[in-house]
VMD Tcl script that draws the C-alpha trace (Angstrom):
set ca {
  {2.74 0.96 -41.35}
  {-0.04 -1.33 -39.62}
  {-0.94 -0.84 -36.34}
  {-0.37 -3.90 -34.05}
  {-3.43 -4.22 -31.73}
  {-3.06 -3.72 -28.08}
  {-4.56 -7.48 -27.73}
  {-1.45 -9.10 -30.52}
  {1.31 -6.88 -28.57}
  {0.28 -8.49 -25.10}
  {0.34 -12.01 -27.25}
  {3.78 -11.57 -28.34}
  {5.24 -10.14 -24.71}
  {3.77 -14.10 -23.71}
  {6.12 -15.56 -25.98}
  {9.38 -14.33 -24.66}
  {11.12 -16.63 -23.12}
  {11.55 -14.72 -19.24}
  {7.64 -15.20 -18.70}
  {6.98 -18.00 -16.01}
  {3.34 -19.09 -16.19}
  {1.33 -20.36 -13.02}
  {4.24 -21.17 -10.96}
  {3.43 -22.96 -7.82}
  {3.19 -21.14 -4.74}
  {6.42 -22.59 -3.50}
  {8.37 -22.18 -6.44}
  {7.13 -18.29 -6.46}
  {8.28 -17.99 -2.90}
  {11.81 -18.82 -3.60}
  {11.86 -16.45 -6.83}
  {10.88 -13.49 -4.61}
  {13.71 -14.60 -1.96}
  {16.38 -15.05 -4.55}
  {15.50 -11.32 -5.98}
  {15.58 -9.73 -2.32}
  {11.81 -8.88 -2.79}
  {11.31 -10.01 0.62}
  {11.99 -12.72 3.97}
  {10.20 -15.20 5.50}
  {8.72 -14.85 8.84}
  {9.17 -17.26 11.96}
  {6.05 -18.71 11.01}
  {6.86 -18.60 6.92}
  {5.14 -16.17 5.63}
  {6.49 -14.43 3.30}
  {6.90 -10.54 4.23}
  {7.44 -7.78 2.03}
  {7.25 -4.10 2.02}
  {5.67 -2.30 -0.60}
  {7.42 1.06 -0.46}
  {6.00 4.43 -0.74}
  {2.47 3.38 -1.43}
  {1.28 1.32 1.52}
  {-2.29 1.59 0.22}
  {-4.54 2.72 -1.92}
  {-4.12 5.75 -4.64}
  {-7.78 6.62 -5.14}
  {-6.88 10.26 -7.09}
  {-4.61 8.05 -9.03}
  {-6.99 5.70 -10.25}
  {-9.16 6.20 -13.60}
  {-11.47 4.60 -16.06}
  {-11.12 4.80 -19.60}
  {-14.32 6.91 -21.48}
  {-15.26 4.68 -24.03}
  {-18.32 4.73 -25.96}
  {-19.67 1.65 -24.53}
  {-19.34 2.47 -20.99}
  {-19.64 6.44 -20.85}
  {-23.71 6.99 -20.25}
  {-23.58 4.19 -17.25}
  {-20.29 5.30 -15.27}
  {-21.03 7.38 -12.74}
  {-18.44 10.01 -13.14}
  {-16.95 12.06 -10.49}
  {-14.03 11.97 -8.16}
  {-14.26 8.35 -7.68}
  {-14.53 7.31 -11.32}
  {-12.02 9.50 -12.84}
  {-12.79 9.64 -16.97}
  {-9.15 9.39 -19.15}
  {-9.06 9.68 -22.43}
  {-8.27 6.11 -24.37}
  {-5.43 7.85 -26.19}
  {-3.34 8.33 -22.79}
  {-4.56 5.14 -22.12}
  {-3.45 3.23 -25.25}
  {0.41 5.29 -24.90}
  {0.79 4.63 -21.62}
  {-0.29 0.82 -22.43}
  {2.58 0.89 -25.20}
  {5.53 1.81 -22.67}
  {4.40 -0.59 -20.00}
  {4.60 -3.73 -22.44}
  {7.97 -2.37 -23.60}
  {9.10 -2.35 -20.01}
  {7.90 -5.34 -18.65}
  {9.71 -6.74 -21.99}
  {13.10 -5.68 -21.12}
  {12.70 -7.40 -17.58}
  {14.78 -10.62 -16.86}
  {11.75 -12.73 -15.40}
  {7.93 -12.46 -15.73}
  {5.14 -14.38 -13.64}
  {1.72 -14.73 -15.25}
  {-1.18 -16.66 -13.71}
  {-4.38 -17.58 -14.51}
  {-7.57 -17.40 -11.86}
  {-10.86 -16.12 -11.66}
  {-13.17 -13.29 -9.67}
  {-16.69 -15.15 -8.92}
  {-17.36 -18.73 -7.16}
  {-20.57 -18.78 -9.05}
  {-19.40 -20.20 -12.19}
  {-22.01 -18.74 -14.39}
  {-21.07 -15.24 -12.98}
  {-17.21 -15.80 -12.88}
  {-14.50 -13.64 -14.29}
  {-11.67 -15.58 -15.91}
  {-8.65 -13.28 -15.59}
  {-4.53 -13.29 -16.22}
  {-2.08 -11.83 -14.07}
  {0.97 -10.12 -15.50}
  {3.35 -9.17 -12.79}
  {6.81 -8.09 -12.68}
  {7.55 -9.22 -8.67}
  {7.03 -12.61 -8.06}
  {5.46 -11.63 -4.40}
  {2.54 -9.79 -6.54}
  {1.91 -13.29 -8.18}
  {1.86 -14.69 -4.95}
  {-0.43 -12.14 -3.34}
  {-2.62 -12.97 -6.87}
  {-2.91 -16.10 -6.68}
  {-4.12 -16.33 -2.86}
  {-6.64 -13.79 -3.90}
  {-8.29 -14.91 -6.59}
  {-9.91 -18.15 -7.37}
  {-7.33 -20.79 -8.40}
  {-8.12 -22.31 -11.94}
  {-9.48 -25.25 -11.92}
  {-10.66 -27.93 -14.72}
  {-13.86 -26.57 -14.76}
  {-13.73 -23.74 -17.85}
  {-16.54 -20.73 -17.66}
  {-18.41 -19.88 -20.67}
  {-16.64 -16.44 -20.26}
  {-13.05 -17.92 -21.03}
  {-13.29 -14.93 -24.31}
  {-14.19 -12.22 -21.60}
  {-11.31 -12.20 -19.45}
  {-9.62 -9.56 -18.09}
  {-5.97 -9.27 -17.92}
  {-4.04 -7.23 -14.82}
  {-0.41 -5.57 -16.14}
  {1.47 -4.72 -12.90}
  {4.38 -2.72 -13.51}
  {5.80 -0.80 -10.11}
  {9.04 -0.32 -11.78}
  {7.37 2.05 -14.50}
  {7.06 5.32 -13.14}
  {4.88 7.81 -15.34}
  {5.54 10.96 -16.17}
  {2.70 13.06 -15.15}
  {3.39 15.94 -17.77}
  {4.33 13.58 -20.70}
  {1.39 10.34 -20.09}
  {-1.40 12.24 -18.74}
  {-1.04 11.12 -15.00}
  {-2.10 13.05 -11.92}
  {1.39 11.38 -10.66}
  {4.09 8.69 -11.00}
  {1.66 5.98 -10.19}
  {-1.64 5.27 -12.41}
  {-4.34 2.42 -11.86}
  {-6.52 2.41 -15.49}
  {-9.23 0.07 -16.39}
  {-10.17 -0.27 -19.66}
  {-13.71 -2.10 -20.19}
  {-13.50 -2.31 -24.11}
  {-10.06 -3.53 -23.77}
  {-10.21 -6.18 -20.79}
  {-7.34 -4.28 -18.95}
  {-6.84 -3.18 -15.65}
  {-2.83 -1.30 -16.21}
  {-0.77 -0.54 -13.02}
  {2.64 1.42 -12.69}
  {4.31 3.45 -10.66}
  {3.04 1.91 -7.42}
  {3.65 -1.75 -5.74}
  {0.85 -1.57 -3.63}
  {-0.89 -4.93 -4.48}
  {-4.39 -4.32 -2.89}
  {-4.61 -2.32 -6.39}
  {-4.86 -5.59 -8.09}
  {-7.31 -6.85 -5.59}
  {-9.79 -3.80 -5.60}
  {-9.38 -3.05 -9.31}
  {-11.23 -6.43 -9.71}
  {-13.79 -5.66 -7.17}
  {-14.65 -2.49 -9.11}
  {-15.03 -4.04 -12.35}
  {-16.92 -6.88 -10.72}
  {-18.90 -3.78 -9.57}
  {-19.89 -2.53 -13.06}
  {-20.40 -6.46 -14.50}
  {-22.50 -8.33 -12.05}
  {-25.37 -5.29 -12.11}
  {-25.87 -6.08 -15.96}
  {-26.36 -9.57 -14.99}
  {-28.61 -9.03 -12.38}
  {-26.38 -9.69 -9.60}
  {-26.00 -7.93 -6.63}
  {-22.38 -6.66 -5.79}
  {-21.50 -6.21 -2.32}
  {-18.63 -5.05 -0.35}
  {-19.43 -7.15 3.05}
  {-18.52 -10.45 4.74}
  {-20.52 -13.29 5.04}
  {-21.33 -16.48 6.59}
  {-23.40 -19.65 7.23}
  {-24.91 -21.82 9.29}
  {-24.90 -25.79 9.27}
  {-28.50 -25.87 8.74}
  {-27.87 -23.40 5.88}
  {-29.20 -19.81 7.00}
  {-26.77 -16.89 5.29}
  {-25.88 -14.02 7.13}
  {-24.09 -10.83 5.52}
  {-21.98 -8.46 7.71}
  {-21.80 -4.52 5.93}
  {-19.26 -2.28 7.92}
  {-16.47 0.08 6.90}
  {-12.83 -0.06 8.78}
  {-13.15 -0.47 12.63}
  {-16.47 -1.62 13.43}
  {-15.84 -5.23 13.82}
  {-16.95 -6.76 10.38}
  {-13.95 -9.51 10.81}
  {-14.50 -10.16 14.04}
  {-18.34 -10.89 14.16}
  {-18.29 -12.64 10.83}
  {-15.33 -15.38 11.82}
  {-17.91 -17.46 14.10}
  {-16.65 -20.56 15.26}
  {-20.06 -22.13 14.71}
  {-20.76 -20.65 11.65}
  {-18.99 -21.21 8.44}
  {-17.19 -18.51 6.13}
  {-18.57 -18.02 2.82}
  {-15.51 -14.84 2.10}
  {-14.69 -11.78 4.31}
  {-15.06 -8.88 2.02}
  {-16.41 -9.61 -1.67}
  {-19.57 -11.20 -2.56}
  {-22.76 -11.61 -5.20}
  {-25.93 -12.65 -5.00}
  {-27.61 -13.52 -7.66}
  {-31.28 -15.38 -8.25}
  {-29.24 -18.90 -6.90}
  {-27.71 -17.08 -3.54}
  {-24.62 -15.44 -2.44}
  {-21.33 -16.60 -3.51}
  {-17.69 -14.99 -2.95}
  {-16.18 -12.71 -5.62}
  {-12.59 -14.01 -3.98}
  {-10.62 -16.78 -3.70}
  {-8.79 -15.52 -0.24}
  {-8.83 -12.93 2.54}
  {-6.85 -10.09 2.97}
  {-6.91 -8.77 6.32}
  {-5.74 -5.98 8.74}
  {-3.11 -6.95 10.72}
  {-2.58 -3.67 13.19}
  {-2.79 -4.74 16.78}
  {-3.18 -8.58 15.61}
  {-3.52 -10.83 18.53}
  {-3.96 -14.42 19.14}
  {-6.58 -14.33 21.77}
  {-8.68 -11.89 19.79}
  {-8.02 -12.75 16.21}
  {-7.43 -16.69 16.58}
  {-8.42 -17.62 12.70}
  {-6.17 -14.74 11.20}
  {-3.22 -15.10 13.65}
  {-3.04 -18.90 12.59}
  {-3.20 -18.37 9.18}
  {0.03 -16.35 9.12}
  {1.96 -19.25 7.72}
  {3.51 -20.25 4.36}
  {1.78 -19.14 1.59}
  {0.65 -16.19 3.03}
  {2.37 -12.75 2.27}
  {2.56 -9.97 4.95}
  {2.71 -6.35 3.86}
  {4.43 -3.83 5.92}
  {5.10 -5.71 9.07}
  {8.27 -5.31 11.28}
  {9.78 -8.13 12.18}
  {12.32 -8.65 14.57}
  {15.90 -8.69 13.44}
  {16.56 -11.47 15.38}
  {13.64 -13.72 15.54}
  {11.96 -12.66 12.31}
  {8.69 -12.93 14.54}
  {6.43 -10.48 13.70}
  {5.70 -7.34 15.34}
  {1.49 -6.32 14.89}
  {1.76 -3.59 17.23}
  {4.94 -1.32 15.34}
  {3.17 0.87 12.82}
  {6.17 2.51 11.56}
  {5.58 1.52 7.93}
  {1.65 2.17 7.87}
  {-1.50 1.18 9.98}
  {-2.65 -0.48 6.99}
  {-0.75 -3.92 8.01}
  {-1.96 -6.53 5.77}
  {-2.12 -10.41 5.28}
  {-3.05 -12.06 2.07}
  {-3.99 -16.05 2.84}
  {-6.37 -18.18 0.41}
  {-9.61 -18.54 2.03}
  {-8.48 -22.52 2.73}
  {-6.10 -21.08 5.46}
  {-9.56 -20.36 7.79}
  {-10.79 -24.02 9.29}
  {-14.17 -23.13 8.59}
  {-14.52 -21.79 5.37}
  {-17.17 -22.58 2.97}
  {-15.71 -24.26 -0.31}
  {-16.29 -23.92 -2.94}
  {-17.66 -20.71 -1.57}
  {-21.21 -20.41 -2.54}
  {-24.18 -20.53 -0.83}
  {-28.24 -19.59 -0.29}
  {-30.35 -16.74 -0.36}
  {-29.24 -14.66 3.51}
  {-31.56 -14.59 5.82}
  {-30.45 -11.67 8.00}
  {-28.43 -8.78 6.91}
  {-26.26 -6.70 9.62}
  {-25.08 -3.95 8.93}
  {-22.34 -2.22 11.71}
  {-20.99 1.24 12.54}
  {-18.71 2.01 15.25}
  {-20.54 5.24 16.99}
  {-18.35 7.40 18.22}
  {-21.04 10.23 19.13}
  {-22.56 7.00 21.28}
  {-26.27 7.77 20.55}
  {-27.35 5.01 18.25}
  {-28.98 1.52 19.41}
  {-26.61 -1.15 19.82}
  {-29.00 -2.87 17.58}
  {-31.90 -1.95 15.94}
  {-34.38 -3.55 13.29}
  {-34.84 -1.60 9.98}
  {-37.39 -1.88 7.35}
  {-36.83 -2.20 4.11}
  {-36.39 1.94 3.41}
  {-34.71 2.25 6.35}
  {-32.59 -0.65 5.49}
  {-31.94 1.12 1.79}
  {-31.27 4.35 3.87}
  {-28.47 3.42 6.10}
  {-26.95 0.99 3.32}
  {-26.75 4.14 0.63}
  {-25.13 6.11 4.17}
  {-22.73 3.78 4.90}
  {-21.89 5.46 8.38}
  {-19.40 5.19 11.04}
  {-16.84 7.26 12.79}
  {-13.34 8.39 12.59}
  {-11.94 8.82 15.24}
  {-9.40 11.60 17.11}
  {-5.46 10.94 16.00}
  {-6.52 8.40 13.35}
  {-6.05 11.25 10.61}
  {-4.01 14.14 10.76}
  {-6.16 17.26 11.78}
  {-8.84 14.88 13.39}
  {-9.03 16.21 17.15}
  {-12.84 14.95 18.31}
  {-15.00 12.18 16.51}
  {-16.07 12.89 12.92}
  {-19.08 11.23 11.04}
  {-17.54 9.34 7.94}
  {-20.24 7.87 5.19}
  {-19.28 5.33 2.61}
  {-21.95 4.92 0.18}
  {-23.08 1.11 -0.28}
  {-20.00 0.53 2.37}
  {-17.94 0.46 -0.86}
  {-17.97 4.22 -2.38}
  {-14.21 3.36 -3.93}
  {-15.64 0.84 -5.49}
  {-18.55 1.63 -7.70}
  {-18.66 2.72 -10.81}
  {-22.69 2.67 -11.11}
  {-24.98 5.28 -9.81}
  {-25.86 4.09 -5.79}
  {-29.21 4.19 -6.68}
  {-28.42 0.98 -8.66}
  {-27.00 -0.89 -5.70}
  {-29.95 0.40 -3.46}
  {-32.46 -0.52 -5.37}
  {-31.29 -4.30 -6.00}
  {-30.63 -4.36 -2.16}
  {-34.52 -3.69 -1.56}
  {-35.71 -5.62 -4.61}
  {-33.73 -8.55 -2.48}
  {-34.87 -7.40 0.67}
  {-38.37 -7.92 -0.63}
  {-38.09 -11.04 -2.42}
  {-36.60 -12.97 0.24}
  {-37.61 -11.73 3.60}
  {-34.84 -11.24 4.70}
  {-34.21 -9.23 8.30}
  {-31.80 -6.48 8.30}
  {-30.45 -4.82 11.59}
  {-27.97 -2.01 12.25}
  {-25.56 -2.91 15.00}
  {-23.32 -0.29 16.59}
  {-20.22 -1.16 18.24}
  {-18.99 2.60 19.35}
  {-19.69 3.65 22.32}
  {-22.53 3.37 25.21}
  {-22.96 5.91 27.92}
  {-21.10 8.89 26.22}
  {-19.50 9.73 23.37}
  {-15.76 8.95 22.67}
  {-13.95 10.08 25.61}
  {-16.72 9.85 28.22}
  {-18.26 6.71 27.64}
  {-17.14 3.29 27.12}
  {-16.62 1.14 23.62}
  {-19.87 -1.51 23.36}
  {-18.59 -4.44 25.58}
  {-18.23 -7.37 22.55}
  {-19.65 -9.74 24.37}
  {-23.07 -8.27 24.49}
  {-22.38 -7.33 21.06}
  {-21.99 -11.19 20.06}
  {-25.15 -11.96 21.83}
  {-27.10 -9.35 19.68}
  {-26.00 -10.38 16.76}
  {-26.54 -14.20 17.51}
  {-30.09 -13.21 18.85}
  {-30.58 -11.61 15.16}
  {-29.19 -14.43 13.44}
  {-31.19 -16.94 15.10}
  {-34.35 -15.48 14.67}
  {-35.37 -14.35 18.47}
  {-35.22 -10.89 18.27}
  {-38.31 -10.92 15.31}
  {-41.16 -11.72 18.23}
  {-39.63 -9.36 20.70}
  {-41.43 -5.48 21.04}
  {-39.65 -2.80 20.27}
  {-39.65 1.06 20.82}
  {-39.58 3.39 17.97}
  {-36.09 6.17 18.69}
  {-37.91 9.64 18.22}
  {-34.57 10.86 16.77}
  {-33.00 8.15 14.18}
  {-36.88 6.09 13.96}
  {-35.58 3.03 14.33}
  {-36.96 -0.11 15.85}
  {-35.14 -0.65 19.35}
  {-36.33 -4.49 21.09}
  {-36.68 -3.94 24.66}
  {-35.42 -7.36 25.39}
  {-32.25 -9.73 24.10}
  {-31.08 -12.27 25.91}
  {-27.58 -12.11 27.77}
  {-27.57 -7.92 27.83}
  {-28.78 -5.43 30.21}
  {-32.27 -4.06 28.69}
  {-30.93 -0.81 30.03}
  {-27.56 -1.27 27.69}
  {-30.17 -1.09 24.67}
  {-31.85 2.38 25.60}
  {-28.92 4.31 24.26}
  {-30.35 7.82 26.30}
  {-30.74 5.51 29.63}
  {-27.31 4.92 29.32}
  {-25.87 8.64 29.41}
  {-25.94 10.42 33.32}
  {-26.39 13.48 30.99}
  {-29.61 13.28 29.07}
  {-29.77 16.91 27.59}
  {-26.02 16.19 26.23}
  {-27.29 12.76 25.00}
  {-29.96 14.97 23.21}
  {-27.81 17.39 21.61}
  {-25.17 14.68 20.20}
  {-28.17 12.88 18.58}
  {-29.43 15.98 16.72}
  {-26.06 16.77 15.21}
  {-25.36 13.12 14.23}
  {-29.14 13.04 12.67}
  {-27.83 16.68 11.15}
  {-24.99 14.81 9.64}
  {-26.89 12.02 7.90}
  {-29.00 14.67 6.85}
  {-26.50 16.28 5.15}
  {-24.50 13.91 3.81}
  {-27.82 12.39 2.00}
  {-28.10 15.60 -0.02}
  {-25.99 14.08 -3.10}
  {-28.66 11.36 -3.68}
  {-31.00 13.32 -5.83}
  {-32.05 10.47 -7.77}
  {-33.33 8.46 -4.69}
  {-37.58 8.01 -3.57}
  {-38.81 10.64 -1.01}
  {-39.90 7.31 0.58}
  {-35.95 6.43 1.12}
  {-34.94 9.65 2.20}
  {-38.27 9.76 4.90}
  {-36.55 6.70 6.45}
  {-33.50 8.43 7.66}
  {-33.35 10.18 10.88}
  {-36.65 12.80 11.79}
}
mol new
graphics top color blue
foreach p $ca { graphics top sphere $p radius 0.5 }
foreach p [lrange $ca 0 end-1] q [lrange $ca 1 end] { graphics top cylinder $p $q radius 0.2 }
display resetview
């Protein structure tokens, strides 16, 4: 008996008659309503709950080991190998599933505003809020048509399908596979949607590098007269926040390339944390909460359906999905120059580093491959004082090259465009956490705009004899004192011992790069 091919079996699900393709977003709204998959909010957004799984599985998540991928993956506990056989049965069921399902909503979009770097891709989904959530995240199509139309990559959300560890090859009931030969990214068991989202991002990772495109998990931003900025910072240290500049204009909050012609955004929306959301403090997100947009894991109240930011009952990880049109200022079609100043931001918690501080290029290459900032006591079970937390590139989930790749393009860049880079921390001045006090935001925002607009490159700076970076001694709008981080703690000897075991700590965690220039690891701290 012939074998049908995975690509002819996916081509013949298509065909049944249940399979809605691009529905608009209204008409998508009401199918997720009539099927109880979720309510609108007093301000219309649609609001759903996505279970068990309110975020990420990263131990469920794998790659396929095919020939043409296995020597570049870098293979570990973030990019899980499975064999293609477990991939191709489990591939098998999910089709037969999703083809016993009354209704199915397929879209079409794209990962990349850079059309010669875009990646055309199809959505299969089984809830009509995941095809929502899709197409507010990716790029809608348009007339245009990429030369990559024969590349694309097609997304098979199943939640419904719950794998049988034992019997498929699973770690659990919920599995997140891509397969690069086949174009596939296959989801079950878990109706998370971020999956979608970040399963993207990842292959985006892996595709862009071949092209000579830098992939980067940041934010980013421009000015009228056309100077980029890119903001690099892992949960809590204020990436959002500093990047959504009412005088500046967003090029994407969290996905981007840049490639010989500039930076453009891998996304076609924003997808941001909603715990603690406020008007006053969160003006651009808190407005776009309207229709269209789909909130995940938010209370609402019974009787107002307004929504409740603060009640964390469900999950911290509170989420709104809104197309990048929602924010007044964004940048469309979302592409822009070469950045002129890089940021990079970690939320101190041991209160020793500079609230900014100019890196060269190694050191710059250093702290990007670090990717440091701090967790803090009660956010995880078991934490009881400040840890040090390092995401390498600010996107370890995400990468399925070698770091060294990412590091090296971020220099090459670096070099090529003179570009300034600065590390800004937004922890805490005076103390650590518990003794002294969280960087007050408003001299944060006039560091950072000092760095963007140039002024800080004439100013002198001191060299810290601990971390060796490049302290100015002046910015305008904060207390010189403020940027001495030692001046700042009453205890100086206790300032001194919290800086060696943070420097300790970076030490340590840059062990694992073996494949990385003496020169790189001479930049970190002394």
């Amino acid at each position: 008996m012939k074998t049908i091919s995975l690509q002819s079996e996916l081509a013949n699900l298509m065909k049944q008659e249940n399979v809605y393709l691009n529905l608009s977003i209204s008409s998508l709204i009401e199918k997720s309503l009539i099927r109880g998959e979720g309510t609108l909010t007093s301000t219309g957004a649609l609001s759903v709950e996505t279970g068990a799984y309110t975020g990420r599985s990263p131990k469920d998540k794998f790659i396929v080991k095919e020939s043409s991928v296995a020597d570049k993956i870098d293979w570990g506990s973030v990019n899980q190998p499975i064999e293609k056989e477990v991939f191709t049965s489990l591939y098998h069921k999910v089709i037969n599933h999703l083809g016993r399902k009354e209704e199915l909503f397929v879209s079409d979009g794209y990962a990349g505003a850079d059309e010669l770097y875009r990646l055309p891709l199809k959505v299969i989904n089984e809830f009509a809020w995941h095809q929502v959530f899709a197409r507010q995240l990716f790029i809608r199509p348009t007339e245009v048509r990429s030369d990559n139309e024969n590349k694309a990559f097609t997304i098979i959300s199943a939640p419904s399908f719950k794998a049988n560890p034992t019997i498929d090859g699973t770690r659990s009931e919920a599995f997140v596979i891509v397969s690069f030969e086949e174009r596939v990214v296959l989801i079950g068991g878990t109706e998370y949607a971020g999956e979608m989202k970040k399963s993207i991002f990842s292959i985006m990772n892996y595709l862009l590098p071949e092209q000579d495109v830098l992939s980067m998990h940041c934010s980013a931003n421009t000015s009228n007269e056309g100077d980029v900025a890119l903001f690099f910072g892992l949960s809590g240290t204020g990436k959002t926040t500093l990047s959504a500049d009412p005088q500046r204009s967003l090029i994407g909050d969290d996905e981007h390339g840049w490639s010989n012609n500039g930076v453009f955004n891998i996304e076609g929306g924003c997808y941001a944390k909603c715990i603690n959301l406020t008007e006053e403090k969160e003006p651009q997100i808190w407005n776009a909460i309207r229709f269209g947009t789909v909130l995940e894991n938010v209370i609402l109240d019974k009787q107002t359906s307004q929504a409740d930011y603060h009640d964390t009952c469900l999950t911290e990880n509170t989420r709104a999905a809104y197309p990048l049109e929602a924010i007044p200022n964004a940048l469309i079609p979302s592409i822009a120059g070469h950045p002129n100043t890089i940021i990079f931001l970690t939320a101190d918690a041991f209160g020793v580093l500079p609230p900014i501080s100019k890196l060269t290029k190694e050191q710059a290459m250093y702290h990007f491959l670090s990717g440091y900032t701090s967790k803090l006591a009660g956010t995880e079970r078991g934490i009881t004082s400040p840890e040090a937390t390092f995401s390498t590139c600010f996107g370890a989930p995400f990468l399925p090259l070698p770091a060294a790749r990412y590091a090296e393009m971020l220099g090459e860049n670096i070099d090529q465009h003179n570009v300034d880079v600065y590390l800004v921390n937004t922890g805490w001045s005076g103390g650590s956490y518990g003794v002294g006090e969280r960087m007050n935001l408003k001299y944060t925002r006039a560091m950072v705009q000092a760095a963007l607009s140039g002024e800080l490159r004439a100013v002198e700076t001191t060299t810290d004899p601990v971390f060796g970076l490049h302290i100015p001694l002046h910015c305008a709008g904060v207390p010189d004192k403020v940027l001495q981080p030692r001046n700042t703690w009453e205890d100086k000897k206790a300032y001194d011992t919290k800086a060696q075991q943070l420097a300790t700590n970076f030490k340590q965690n840059f062990i694992k790069f073996n494949d990385i220039s003496d020169r790189i690891k001479q930049a970190g701290p002394k």
